[in-house]
Each structure stands twice: as structure tokens, then as C-alpha cells.
C-alpha positions as CSV (number, residue, x, y, z in Angstrom):
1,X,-25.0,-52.4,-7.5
2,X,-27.4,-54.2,-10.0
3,X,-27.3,-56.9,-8.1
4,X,-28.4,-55.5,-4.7
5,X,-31.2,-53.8,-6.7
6,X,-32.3,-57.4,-8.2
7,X,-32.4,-58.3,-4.8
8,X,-34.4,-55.6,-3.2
9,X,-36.6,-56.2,-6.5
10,X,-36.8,-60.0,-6.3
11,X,-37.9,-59.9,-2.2
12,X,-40.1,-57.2,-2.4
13,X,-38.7,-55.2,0.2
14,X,-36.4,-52.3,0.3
15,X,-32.9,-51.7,0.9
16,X,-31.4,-51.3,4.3
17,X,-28.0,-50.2,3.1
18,X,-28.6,-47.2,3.8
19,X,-24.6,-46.3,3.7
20,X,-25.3,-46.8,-0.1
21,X,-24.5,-44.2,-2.4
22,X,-27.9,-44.8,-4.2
23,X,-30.1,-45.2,-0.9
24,X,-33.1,-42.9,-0.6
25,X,-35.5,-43.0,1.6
26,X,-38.8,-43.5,-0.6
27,X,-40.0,-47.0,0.4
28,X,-42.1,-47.1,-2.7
29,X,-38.9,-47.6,-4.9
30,X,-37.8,-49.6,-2.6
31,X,-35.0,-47.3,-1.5
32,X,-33.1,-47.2,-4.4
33,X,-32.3,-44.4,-6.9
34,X,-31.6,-47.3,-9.8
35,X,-35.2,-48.6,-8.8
36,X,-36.7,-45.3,-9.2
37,X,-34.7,-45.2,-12.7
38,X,-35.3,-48.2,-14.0
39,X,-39.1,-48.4,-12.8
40,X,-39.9,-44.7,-14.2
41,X,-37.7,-43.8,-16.6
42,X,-37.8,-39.7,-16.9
43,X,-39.1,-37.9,-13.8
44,X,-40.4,-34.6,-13.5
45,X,-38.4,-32.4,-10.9
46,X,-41.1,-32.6,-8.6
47,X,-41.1,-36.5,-8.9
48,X,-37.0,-36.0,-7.7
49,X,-38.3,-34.0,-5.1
50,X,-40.6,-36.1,-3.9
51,X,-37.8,-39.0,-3.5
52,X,-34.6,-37.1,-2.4
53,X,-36.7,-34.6,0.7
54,X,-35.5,-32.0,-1.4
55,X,-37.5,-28.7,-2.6
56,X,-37.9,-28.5,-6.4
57,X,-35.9,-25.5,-6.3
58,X,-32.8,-27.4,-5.2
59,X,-33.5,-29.8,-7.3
60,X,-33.5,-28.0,-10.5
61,X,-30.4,-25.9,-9.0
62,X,-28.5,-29.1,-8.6
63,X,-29.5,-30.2,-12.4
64,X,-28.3,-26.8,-14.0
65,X,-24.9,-27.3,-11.9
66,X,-24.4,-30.8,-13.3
67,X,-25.4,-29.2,-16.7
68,X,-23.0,-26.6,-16.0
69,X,-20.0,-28.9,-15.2
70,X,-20.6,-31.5,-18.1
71,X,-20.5,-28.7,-20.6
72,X,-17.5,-27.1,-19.2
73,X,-15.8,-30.5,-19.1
74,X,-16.7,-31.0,-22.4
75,X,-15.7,-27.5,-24.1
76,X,-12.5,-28.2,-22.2
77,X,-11.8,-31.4,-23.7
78,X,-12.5,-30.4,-27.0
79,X,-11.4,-27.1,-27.4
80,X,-8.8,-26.7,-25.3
């Protein structure tokens, strides 16, 4: 995958893979949730938003499920 992004990077254009698991459609970052990453660090929810089509409230629902998920995975693991 780094390399596809190091090639969307190096041509200045963005992905058309859009069967990608990473594809976005948010030209800007040249279609690519690793671009967005790697060229902005931390995002605000809004910021996600913006890139995914999403509302901020799903946004911020689907981060408190991931939350959710990795702490019960990790209670699990470590305390039985």
C-alpha cells in the first residue's frame, strides 16, 4: 500500500483504485486515507467528516466503537 501512495504522491494525481480499502473520495489527499495520515497527522472529527461524507456524529460514534472493542479485546487478553 505505501507504494501506491508514493505513487499517487510522486505524480501528483490521485488514486483511481477506488476498490482500495483506503480509497476516499477527497481529491485534495489525493484519495487516500494514508495521504491524509501522513500529510496531517491528528485530525479533528470534523476534519474525518469532511473526507469520509460522513456526519461528525457518526464519526465520533464509529471512534467510541473502535475504543470500545480495543479495550474489550484488551481486558480480555489480560485478565481473562
Amino acid at each position: 500500500m505505501k507504494y501506491c501512495m508514493s505513487q499517487c504522491i510522486l505524480k501528483n494525481r490521485g488514486c483511481g483504485n477506488n476498490e482500495c480499502r483506503h480509497w476516499v473520495n477527497y481529491e485534495e489527499d489525493f484519495n487516500c486515507t494514508l495521504v491524509s495520515v501522513k500529510e496531517n497527522g491528528d485530525m479533528t472529527l470534523s476534519e474525518i467528516s469532511e473526507r469520509t461524507g460522513s456526519s461528525v456524529y457518526e464519526v465520533r460514534e464509529t471512534l467510541k466503537k473502535a475504543l470500545r472493542r480495543i479495550k474489550f479485546n484488551f481486558d480480555k487478553e489480560f485478565f481473562g
